[in-house]
C-alpha positions as a printed Julia matrix, in Angstrom:
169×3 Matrix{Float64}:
  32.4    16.72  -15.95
  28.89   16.82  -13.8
  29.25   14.21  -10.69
  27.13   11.05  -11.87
  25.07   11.36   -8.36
  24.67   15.06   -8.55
  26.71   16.54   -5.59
  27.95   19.51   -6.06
  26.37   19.96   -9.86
  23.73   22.09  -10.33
  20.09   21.65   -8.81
  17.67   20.21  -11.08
  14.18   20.14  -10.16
  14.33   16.32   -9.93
  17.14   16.58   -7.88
  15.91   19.02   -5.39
  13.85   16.05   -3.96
  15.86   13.91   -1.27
  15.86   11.69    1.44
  15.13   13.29    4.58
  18.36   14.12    6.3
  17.13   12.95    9.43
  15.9     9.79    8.58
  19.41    8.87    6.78
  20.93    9.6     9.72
  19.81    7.9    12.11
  19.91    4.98    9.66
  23.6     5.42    9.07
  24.6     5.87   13.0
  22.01    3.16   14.27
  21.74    0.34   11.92
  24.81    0.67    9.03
  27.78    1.71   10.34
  27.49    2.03   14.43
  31.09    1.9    15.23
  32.47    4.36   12.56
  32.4     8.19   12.32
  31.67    9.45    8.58
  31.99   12.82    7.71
  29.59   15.15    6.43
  30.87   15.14    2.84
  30.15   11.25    3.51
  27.29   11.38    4.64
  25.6    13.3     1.39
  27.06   11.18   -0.32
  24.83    8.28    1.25
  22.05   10.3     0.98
  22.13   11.28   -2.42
  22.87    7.73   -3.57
  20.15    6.52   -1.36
  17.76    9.17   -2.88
  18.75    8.01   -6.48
  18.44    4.52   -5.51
  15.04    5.03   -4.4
  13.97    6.44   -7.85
  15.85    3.98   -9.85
  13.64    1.6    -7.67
  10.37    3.78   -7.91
  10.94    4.62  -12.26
  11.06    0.59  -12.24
   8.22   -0.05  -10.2
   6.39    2.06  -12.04
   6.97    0.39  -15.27
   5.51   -3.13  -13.77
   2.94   -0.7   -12.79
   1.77    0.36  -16.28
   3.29   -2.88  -17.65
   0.23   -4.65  -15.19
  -2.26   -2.0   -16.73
  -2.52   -0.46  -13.07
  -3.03    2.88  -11.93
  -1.29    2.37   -8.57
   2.11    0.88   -7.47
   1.95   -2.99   -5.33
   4.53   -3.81   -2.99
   4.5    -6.85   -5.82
   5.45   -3.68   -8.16
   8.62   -2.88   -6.23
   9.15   -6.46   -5.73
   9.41   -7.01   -9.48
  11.87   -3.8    -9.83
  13.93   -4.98   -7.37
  14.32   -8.68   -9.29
  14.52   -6.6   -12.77
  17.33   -4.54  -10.99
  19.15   -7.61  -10.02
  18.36   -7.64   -6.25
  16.91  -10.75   -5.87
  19.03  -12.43   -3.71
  17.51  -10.88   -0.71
  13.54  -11.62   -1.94
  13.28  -13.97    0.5
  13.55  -11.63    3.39
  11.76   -8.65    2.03
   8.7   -10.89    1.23
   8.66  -11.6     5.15
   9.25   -8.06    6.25
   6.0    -7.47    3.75
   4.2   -10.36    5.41
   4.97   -9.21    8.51
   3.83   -5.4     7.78
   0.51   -7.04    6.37
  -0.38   -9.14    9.26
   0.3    -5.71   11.68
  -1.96   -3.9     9.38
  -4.19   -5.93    9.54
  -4.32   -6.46   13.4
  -4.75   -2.72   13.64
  -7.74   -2.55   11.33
  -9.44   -5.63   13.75
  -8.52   -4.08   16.86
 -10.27   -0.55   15.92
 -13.07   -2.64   15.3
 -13.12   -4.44   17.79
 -12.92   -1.16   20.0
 -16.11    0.0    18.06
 -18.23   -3.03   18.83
 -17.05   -3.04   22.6
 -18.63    0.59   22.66
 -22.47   -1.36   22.62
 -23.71    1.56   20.73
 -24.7     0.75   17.34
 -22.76    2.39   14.34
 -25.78    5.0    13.15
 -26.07    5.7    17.13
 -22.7     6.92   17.48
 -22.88    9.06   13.78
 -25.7    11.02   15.28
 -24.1    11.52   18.52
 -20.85   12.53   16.57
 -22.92   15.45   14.37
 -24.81   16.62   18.02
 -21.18   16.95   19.43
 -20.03   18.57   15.93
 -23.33   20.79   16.05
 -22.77   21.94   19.83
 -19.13   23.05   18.84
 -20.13   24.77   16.08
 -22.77   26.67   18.39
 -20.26   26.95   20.74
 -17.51   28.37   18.56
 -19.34   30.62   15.46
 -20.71   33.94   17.07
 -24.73   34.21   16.69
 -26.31   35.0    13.48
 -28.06   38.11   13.63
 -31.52   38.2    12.74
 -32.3    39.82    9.3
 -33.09   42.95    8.68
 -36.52   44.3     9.03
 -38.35   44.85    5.63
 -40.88   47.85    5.9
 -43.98   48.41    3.69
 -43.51   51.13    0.95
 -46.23   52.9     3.46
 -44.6    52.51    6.32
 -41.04   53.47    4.58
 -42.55   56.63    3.0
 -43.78   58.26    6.3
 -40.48   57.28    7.95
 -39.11   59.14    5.76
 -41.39   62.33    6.34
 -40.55   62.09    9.89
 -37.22   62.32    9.31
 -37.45   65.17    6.7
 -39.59   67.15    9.9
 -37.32   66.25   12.06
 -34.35   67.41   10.11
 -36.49   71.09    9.46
């Protein structure tokens, strides 16, 4: 009988897709379990649960998703999965962590801006400057076109070639 979680059974396509092993590492050693040793049997264990977990989460989400006649997934969409999946008892906190990733996004987007306006230039200023710089690289970098090539009369083309019928004689 398979292993419910998928260690050690064969590799679906769906289960080639994991957690990265870095990231559930230092997760595990940092934050989890920072006085114990697990071992590396353990450890994949964690991961692959975690991994699972996460599409449990995600196949749920999704379904609030289409459920809200949306094309792409909310935090309110994971939010939902997570209540539907019986994890509501720690709502409270996630909603703050969200708030708090919000208001940081948020500060980021008004201090770029307010970078931009400290600049004095004006917006359409700085574009042109920006395809000058782009257009001086691009100079810089690409070797010269060479010029075309010369088109010659049907005169001028016929005793060319008489010359060189002479010349070959």
């Amino acid at each position: 009988m398979p292993c419910p979680l998928g260690v050690g059974g064969p590799a679906h396509e769906a289960d080639q897709v994991t957690l990265p092993y870095a990231s559930v590492q230092r997760h595990l050693v940092g934050e989890l379990v920072p006085c114990l040793r697990l071992t590396a049997g353990a450890r994949d264990l964690l991961r692959v649960a975690c991994t699972r977990f996460v599409r449990h989460v995600s196949s749920e989400a999704n379904t609030a998703c289409a459920h809200a006649q949306r094309k792409t997934i909310s935090p309110e969409h994971v939010i939902q999965a997570l209540e539907r999946l019986g994890l509501a008892g720690s709502m409270g906190e996630l909603r703050a962590c969200h708030a708090e990733f919000r208001a940081l996004a948020l500060s980021r987007r008004r201090r770029a801006t307010r970078r931009l306006e400290a600049l004095g230039v004006p917006e359409p200023e700085l574009l042109r400057q920006q395809q000058a710089l782009i257009e001086q690289a691009r100079r810089e970098l690409l070797p010269p076109t060479p010029p075309p090539p010369r088109t010659l009369s049907p005169a001028t083309r016929v005793q060319s070639h008489h010359r060189r019928l002479r010349s070959s004689i």
